[in-house]
N, C-alpha and C positions, 0 to 999 in steps of 0.2 A: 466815137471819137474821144481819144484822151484830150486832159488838159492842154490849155495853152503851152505852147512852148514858147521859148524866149527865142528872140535874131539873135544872131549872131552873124559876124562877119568874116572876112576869108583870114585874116592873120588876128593875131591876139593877144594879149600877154596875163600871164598866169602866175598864182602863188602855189611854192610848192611848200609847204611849211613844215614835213619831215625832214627839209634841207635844209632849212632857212634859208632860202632864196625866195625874191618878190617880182614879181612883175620881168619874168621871165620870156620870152618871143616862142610863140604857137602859131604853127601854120594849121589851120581850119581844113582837113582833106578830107573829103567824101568818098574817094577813091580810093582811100586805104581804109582796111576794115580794122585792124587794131594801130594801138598810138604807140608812138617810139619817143624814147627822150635818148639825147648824144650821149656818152660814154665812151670812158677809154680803160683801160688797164683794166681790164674785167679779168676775176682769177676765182675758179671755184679751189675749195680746199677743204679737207675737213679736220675737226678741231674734238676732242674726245668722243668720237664717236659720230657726231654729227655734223653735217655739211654746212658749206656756209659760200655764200660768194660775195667777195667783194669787188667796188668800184670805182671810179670819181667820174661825177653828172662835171660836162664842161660848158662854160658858157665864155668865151671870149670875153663879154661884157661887166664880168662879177666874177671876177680872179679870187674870190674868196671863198666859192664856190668850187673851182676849177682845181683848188689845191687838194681839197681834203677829201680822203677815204671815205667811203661809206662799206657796212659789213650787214649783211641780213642774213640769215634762214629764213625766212621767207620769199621762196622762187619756185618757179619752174621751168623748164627746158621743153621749145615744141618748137613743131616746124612750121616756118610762114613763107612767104612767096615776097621777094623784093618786089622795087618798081624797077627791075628791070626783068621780071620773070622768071628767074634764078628761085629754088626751094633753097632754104639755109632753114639751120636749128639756133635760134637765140635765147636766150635768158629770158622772164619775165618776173617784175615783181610788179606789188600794189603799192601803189601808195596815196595819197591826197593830194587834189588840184585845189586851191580856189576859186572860183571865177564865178563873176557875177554875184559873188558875194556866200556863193554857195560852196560847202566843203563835199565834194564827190570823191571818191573812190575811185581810181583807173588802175586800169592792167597796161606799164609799158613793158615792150621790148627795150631790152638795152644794145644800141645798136652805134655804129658808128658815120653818125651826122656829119661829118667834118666840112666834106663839100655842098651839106645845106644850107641856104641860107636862117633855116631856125632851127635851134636847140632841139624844139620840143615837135610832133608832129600828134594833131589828132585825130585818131581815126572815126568810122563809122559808129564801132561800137561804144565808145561813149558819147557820141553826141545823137544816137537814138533817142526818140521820146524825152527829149531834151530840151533839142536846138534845130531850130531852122535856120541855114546858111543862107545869105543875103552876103552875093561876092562883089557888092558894090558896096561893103561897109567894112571897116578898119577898125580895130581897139576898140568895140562897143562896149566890152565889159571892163574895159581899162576906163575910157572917157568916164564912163557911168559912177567907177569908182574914184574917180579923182574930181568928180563934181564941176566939169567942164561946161561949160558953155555950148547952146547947140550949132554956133555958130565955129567952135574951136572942133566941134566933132567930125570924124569924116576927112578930115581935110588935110591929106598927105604932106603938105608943106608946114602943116601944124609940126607934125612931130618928125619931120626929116626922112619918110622914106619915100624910096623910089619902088613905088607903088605897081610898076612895069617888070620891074624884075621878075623871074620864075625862079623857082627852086627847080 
């Protein structure tokens, strides 16, 4: 048996700090084996020779975010299976999450979230040998990081969601 792993709860919130965005909304999914973060205006192109795709990460919540470009070579192109059973070919880059205080490496798809309820979704493969999901718990590594009260943890009226909702 590997080391402990840390709970983790069904929704979350994340720093993505190659964007400068903080404390961004993650849906915790077991069901999807790779993670997606929203995107819009995706455009591959190449620029002396070499490829490059740009994007803009959206978050309704952090319009400052939502405005600006991002440009990488570092990507790649494969094919994944939506949740609705549909194969498509999407974009993947790397990049860094926060959470729980720890700086990880994830591979998103850049996909188009529009109609979900979180920006960010993550999959099996990075919460392997990680995290054990506990879907009766909410912002555990947000609370943990904001130095919360155990009595403020947990508790969907704390921080205004409706906890009932699906994506």
């Amino acid at each position: 048996m590997e080391g402990l792993r840390q709970i983790i709860g069904r929704f979350d919130r994340i720093d993505l700090p190659d964007f400068g965005a903080i404390n961004i909304g993650a849906k915790i999914d077991t069901g999807a084996y790779s993670s997606a973060i929203h995107c819009s205006k995706i455009k591959l192109y190449k620029k002396k020779g070499k490829r490059y795709i740009s994007f803009h990460i959206l978050d309704s919540h952090i319009p400052v975010i939502e405005h600006r470009r991002y440009i990488t070579s570092r990507f790649r192109k494969k094919k994944v299976r939506s949740s609705s059973g549909h194969v498509e070919k999407r974009y993947f880059i790397e990049t860094y999450i926060i959470l729980f205080g720890e700086r990880i490496l994830v591979e998103f798809s850049l996909s188009d979230r529009e109609n979900m309820r979180f920006p960010v979704l993550l999959g099996r493969k990075m919460l392997k040998n990680r995290f054990l999901v506990d879907v009766a718990l909410i912002d555990v590594s947000y609370h943990q990081k904001m130095g919360q009260s155990d009595s403020e943890k947990n508790n969907p009226d704390f921080m205004g969601l409706d906890i009932d909702a699906e994506e």
